[in-house]
C-alpha positions in Angstrom: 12.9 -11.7 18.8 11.5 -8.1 20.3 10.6 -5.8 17.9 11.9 -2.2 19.3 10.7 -0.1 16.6 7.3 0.1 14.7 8.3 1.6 11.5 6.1 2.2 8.5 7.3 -0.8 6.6 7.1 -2.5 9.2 3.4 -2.2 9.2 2.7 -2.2 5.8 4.5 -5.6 5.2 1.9 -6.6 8.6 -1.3 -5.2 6.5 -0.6 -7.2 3.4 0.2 -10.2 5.1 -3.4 -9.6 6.7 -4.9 -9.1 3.5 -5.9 -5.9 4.6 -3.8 -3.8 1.9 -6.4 -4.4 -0.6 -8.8 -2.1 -1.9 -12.0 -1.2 0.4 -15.1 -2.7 -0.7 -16.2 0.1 -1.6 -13.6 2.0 -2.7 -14.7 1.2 -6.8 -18.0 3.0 -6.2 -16.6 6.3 -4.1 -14.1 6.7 -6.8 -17.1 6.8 -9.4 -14.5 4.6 -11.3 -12.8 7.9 -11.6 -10.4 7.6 -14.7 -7.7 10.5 -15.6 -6.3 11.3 -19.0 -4.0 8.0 -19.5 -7.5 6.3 -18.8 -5.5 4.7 -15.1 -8.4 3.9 -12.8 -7.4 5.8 -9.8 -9.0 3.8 -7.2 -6.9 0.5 -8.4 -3.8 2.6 -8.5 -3.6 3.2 -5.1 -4.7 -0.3 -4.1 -1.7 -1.7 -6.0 0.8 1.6 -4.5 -0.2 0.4 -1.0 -2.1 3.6 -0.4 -5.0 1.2 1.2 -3.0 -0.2 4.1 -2.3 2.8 5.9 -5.9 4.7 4.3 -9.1 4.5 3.9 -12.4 6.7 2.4 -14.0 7.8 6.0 -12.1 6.3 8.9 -8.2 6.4 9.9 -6.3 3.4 9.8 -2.7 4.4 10.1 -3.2 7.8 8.6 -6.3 10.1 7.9 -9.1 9.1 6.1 -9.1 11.0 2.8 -12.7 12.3 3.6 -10.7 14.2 6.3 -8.0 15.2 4.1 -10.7 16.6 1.9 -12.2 18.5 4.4 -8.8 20.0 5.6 -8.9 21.5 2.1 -12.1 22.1 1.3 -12.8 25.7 0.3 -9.5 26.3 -0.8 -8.3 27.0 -4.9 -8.4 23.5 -6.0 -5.1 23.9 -7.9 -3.0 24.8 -4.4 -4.7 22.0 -2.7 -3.6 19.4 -5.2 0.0 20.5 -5.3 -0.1 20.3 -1.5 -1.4 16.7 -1.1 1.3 15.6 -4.0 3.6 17.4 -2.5 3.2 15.2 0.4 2.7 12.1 -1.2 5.8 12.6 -2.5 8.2 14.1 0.3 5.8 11.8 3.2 6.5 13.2 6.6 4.5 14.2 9.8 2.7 17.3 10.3 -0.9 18.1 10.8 -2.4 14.5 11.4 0.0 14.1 13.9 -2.7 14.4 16.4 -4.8 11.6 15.1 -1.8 9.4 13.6 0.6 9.5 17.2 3.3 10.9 14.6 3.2 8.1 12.6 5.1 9.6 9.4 3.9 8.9 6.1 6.8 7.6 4.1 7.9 9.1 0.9 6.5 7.7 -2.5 9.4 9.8 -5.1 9.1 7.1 -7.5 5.1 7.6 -8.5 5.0 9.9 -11.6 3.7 13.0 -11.4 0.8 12.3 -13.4 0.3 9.3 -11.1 0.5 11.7 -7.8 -1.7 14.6 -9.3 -4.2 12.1 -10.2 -4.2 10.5 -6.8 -4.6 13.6 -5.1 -7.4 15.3 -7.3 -9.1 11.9 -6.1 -8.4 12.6 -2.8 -10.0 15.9 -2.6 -13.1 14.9 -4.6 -14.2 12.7 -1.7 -16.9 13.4 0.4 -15.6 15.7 3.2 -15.6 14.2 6.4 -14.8 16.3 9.8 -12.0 14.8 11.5 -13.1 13.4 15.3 -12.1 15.8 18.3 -8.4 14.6 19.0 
């Protein structure tokens, strides 16, 4: 059989059959063991969401690091930024990484609460910023 189409499930279900959808070794120490309100550790959150086949702290995999995703927003009201990057965890879609990712979309995630999403994004943008590469 000839696969046509690479979809996004399509390589996710590849990643964890790797074993590369776990957590990066050190993803635990970048995240500071970052806990929010409900006491959720962030970092295993988005190991066990997925978030790690398709991410990771300072290099792309599928989609941007979130070093780079903190840079695009660094400097801007912290508030704004975090309903952005939920906004798109949430909705998924293609946009400005487009040039790094070849249009690979992010798929929607509308069934991580709110709390969940904010929380994953305020972790996001408290990474250390990391320029992008020249595309």
């Amino acid at each position: 059989m000839r696969i046509k189409f690479i979809t996004p499930a399509l390589i996710f279900a590849a990643a964890v059959s790797l074993g590369l959808a776990a957590a990066p070794a050190n993803a635990a120490n970048a995240s500071g063991m970052m806990k929010s309100s409900g006491m959720m550790n962030v970092s295993n959150m988005m190991s066990n969401r997925g978030c790690t086949a398709c991410h990771a702290e300072s290099n792309k995999v599928v989609g941007p690091a979130w070093g780079w995703v903190a840079y695009r927003y660094k400097g801007e009201n912290h508030q704004k930024a975090v309903q952005a990057v939920a906004k798109f965890i949430i909705v998924g879609g293609t946009g400005y990484w487009s040039k790094w990712t070849g249009s690979m979309p992010m798929p929607s995630h509308p069934n991580i609460s709110r709390k969940q999403v904010d929380a994953i994004a305020t972790w996001i943008l408290k990474q250390p910023p990391i320029k992008p590469p020249k595309s």
